[in-house]
N, C-alpha and C positions, 0 to 999 in steps of 0.2 A: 472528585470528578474523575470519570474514566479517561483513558486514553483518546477512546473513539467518537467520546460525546465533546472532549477540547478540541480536537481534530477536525471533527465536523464542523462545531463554534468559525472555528479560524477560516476552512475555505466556505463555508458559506456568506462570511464579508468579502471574498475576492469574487469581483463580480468575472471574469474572464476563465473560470474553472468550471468545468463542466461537470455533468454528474459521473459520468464512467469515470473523468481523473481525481472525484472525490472517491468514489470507491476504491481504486488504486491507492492512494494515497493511503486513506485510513488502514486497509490491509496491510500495506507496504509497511507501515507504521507499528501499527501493533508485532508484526513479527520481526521487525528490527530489535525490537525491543528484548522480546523475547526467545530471539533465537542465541543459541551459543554457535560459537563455533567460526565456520567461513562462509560470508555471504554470498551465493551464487543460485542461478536459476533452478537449478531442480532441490536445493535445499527448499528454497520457495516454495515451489510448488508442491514440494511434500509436508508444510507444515500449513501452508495456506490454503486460499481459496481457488486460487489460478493455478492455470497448470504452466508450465516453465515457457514457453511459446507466448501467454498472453505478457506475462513480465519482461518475453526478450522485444515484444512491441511495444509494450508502452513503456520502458527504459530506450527505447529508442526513439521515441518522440520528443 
């Protein structure tokens, strides 16, 4: 089982998560994973989907 197919499993039984903070999340997730190094916004967004602006809003929610 992938990463993103458990991830998805999981908040689609939380009824109170929406779909953008499922997207966030699954993303967020897989590059946690995968990233070496120091976790910060433009590392994010240069290995992700989002660019470092959408991460510094939805780590802000």
């Amino acid at each position: 089982m992938s990463i993103t197919t458990l991830t998805s499993t999981i908040l689609s039984k939380m009824s109170d998560v929406g779909k953008w903070q499922t997207i966030f999340f699954i993303d967020l997730t897989h590059l946690w994973l995968g990233l070496k190094g120091r976790y910060h916004f433009e590392n994010l967004s240069r290995q992700g989907d989002m660019s470092s602006e959408s991460y510094r809003a939805n780590f802000s929610k």
